[in-house]
C-alpha positions in Angstrom: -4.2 39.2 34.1 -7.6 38.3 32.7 -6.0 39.1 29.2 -3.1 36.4 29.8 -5.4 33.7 31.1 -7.5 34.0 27.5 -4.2 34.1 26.0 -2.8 30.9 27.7 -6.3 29.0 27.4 -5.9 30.0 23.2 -2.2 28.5 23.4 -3.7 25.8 25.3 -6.7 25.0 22.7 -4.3 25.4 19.6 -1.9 23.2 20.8 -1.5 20.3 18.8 -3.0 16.4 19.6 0.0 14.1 20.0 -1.9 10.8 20.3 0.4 8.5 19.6 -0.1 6.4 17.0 -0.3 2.2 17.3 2.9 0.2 15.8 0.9 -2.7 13.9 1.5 -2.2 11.0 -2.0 -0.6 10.0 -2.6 3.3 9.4 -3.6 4.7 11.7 -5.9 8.4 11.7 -2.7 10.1 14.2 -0.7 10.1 10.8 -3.3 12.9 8.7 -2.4 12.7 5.5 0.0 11.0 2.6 2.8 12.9 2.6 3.9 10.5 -0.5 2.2 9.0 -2.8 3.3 6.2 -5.5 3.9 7.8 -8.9 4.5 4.4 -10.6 3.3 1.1 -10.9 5.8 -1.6 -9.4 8.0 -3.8 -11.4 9.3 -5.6 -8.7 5.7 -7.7 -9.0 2.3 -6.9 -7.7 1.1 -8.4 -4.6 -1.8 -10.6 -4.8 -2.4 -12.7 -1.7 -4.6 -11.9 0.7 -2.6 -14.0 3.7 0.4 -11.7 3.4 2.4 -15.0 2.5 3.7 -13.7 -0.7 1.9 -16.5 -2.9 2.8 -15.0 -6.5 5.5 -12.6 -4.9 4.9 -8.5 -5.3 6.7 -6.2 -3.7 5.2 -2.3 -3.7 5.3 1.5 -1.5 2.4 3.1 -2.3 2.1 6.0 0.3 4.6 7.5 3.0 3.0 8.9 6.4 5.1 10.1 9.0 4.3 12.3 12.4 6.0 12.9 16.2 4.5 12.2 19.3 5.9 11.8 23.2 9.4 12.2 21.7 9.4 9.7 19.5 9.1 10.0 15.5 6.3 7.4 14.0 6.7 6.2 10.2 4.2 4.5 8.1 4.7 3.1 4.4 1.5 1.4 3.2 2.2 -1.6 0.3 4.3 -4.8 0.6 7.6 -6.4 0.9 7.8 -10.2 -0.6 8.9 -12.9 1.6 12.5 -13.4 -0.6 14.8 -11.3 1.6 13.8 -8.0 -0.8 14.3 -5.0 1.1 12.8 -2.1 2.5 15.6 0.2 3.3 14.9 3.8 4.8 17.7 6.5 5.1 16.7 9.4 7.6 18.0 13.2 7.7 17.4 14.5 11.0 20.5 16.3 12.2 23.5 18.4 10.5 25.8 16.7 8.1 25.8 13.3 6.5 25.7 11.5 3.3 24.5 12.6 0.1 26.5 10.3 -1.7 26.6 7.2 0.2 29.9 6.2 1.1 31.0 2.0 0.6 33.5 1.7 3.5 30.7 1.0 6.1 30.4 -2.7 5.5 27.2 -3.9 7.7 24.7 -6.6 6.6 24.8 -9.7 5.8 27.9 -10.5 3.8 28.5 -6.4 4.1 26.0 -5.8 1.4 25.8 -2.2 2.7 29.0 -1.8 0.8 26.9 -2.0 -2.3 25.2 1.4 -1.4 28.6 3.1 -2.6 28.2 6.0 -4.5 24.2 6.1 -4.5 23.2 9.8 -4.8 20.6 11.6 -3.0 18.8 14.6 -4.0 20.3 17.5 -3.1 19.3 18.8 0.0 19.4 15.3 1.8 22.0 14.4 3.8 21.4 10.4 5.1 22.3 10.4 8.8 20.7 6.6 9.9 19.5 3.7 7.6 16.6 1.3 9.1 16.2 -1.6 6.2 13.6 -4.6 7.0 12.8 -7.4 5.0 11.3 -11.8 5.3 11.7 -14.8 4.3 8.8 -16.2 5.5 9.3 -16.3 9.0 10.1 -13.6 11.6 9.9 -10.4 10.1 13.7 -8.5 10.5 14.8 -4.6 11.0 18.0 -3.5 11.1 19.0 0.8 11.7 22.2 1.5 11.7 24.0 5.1 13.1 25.5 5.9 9.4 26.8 9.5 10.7 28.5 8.2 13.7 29.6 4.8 11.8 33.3 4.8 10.5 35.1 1.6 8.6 35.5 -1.2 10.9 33.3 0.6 13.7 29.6 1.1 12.3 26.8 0.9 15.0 23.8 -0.8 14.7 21.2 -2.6 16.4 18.8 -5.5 15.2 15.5 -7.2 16.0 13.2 -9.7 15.0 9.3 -9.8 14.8 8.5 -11.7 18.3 4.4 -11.7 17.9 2.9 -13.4 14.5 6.5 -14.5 13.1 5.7 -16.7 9.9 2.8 -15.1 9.3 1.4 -12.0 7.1 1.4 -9.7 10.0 3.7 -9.1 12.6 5.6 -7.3 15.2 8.5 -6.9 17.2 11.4 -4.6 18.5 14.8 -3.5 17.7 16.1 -3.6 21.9 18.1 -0.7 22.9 20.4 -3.7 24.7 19.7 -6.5 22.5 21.7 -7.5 19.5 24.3 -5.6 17.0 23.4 -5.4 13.2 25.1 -8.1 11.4 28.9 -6.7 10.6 28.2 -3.6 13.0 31.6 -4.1 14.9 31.3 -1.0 16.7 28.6 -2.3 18.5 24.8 -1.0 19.1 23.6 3.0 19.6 20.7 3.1 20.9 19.0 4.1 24.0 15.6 3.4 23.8 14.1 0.8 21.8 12.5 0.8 18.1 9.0 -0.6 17.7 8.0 -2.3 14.4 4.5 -3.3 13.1 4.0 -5.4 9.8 0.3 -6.1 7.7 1.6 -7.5 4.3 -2.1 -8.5 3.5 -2.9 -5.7 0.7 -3.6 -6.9 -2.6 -4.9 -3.2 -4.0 -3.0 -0.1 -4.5 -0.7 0.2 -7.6 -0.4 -3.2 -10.3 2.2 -4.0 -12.0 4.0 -2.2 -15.0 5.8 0.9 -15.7 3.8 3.0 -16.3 1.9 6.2 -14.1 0.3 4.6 -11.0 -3.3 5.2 -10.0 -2.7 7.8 -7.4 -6.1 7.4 -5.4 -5.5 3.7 -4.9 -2.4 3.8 -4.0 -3.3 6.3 -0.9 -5.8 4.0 -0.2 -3.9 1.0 0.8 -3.9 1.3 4.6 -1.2 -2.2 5.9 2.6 -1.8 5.5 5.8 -1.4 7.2 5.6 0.9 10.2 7.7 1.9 13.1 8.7 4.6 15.8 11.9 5.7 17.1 13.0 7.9 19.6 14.5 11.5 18.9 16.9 11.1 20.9 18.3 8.5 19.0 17.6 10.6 15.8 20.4 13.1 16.9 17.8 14.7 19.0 16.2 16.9 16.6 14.4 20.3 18.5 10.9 21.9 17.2 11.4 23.7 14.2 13.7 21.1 13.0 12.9 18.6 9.4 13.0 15.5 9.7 13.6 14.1 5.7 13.2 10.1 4.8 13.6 8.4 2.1 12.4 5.0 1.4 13.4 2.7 -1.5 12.3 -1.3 -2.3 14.9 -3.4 -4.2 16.9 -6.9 -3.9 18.7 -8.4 -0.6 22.4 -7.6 -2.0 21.5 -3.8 -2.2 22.6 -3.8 -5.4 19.3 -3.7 -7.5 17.3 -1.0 -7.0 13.0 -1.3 -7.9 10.8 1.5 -9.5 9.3 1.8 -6.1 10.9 4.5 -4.4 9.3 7.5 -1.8 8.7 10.3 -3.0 8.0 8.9 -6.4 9.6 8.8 -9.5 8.2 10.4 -12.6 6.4 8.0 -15.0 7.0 5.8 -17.1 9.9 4.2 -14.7 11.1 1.2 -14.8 13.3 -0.4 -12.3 16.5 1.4 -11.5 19.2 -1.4 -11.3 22.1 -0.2 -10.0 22.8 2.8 -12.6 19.3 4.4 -12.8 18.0 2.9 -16.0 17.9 -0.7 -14.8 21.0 -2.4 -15.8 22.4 -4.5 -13.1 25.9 -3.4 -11.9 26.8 -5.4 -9.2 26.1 -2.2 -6.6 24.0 1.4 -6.6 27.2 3.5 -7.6 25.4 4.5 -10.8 22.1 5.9 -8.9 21.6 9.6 -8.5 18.7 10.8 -7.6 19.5 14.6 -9.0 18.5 13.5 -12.6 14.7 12.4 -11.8 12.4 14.9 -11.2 10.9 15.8 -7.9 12.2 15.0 -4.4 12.5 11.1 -3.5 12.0 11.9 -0.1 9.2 13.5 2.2 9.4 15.5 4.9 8.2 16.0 8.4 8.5 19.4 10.6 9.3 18.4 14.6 6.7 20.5 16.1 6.3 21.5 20.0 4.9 19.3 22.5 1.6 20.3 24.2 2.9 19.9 27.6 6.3 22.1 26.5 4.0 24.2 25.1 1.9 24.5 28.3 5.4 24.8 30.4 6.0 27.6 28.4 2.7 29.6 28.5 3.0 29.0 32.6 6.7 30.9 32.9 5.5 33.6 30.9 2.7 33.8 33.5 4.5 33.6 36.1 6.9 36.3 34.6 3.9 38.5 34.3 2.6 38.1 37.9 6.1 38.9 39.0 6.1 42.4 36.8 2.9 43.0 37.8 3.8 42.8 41.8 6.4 45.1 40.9 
């Protein structure tokens, strides 16, 4: 018995911390480390005022963070997105199936711009499931996710919010409600069951400048303010321990059809923008995108570990187990 107590008090002390981290918009130290880093310097603009306003434009991702806590997963991208309507748009591969090639019959957005995503490739390997895009136009900050792998034509699912603290300012945030309102051209209605939190700091002026060439790594993981939010599991398809969780994040124009250098992971230097066919012509939608032909992954990856307290639950029915063999 003595032996099983040290064992459970070593399960206990390995265990790992789950403080959540704070959706502001600022890194926080629950995150560890970069799991992407900005290979290139940003030819969508760099960012230059201090407000967050967008004074000059610039629009950059310099670093990807990403961890799971209480049931929820938390995603940070450090950089900026300029007040124009640009986007941020993040697809997430958290349960079986989906989209590698993305397919243009789902017709959400605003003037169902999503339809623009048709025939993007992927890496192989990831298989889009959900999409949460955010952008500004100065004023409330916006984010959208819609249920891609449950979505058919005419039916998508999706659910929308707007920045409610700090809204025409450089840093804000706000929720996507769980009972609140559809994405724009989601006729199928809203999906999820608990809400998404969203945190927005648009006030860097470091990280990588602007060009095309290879970006300086070390201040690009230095920029701490960007786009962050947290969403429950169990509106990720409910994705057990073991399980990876892949995103992939990408910055480019309000039609979705003009695609920035800025993608996570990055792309190998020199890059300049994509455009809608990869080398940065503009096409009038992604179909001419595949990620296959760069090298590297343009995504990152998190594992979904154990809970402490599952852990813990755990450790006490294998006690209890042993007490009752050792009755017997």
């Amino acid at each position: 018995m003595k032996q099983f107590l040290g064992l459970l008090a070593l399960i206990l002390i390995a265990a790992p911390a789950t403080s959540a981290p704070t959706v502001d918009g600022t890194l926080d130290a629950e995150y560890g480390g970069a799991l992407a880093v900005q290979t290139v310097q940003t030819q969508f603009g760099d960012a230059s005022d201090p407000t967050g306003m967008g004074a000059g434009g610039g629009g950059e991702l310099d670093a990807g963070y990403a961890t799971i806590s209480g049931g929820r997963l938390y995603v940070m991208l450090t950089g900026n997105i300029e007040p124009n309507f640009n986007k941020v748009s993040v697809f997430i591969d958290s349960q079986p199936g989906g989209e590698n090639t993305l397919d243009g019959s789902l017709t959400y957005d605003f003037s169902n711009n999503a339809a623009n995503f048709n025939g993007l490739t992927f890496d192989s390997g990831f298989e889009a499931d959900y999409h949460l895009f955010a952008r500004w136009g100065g004023g409330a900050f916006e984010v959208d996710i819609v249920d891609r792998a449950a979505s058919t034509a005419g039916a998508e699912l999706g659910n929308f919010g707007a920045a409610t603290t700090g809204s025409g300012t450089g840093v804000q945030s706000g929720s996507v409600l769980a009972g609140g309102m559809a994405t724009t051209g989601a006729d199928g209605g809203m999906f999820l069951t608990q809400d998404v939190l969203f945190g927005f700091n648009n006030t860097n002026t470091a990280g990588v400048i602007g060009g095309t060439a290879a970006s300086d790594m070390v201040a690009a993981a230095a920029v701490t303010t960007g786009l962050e939010f947290s969403i429950a599991l169990a509106d990720l398809g409910n994705p057990g321990p073991g399980d990876v969780i892949k995103i992939h994040a990408a910055y480019g124009n309000g039609d979705n059809n003009f695609h920035s250098n800025q993608i996570l992971g990055g792309l190998p230097a020199p890059q300049g923008n994509l455009g809608g066919d990869g080398g940065g012509n503009f096409t009038g939608n992604l179909g001419g995108i595949d990620f296959n032909q760069f090298a590297g992954d343009q995504f990152f990856s998190v594992t979904v570990v154990p809970e402490p307290a599952s852990i813990a639950l755990g450790a006490c029915a294998l006690g209890g187990l042993a007490l009752v063999r050792r009755r017997r």
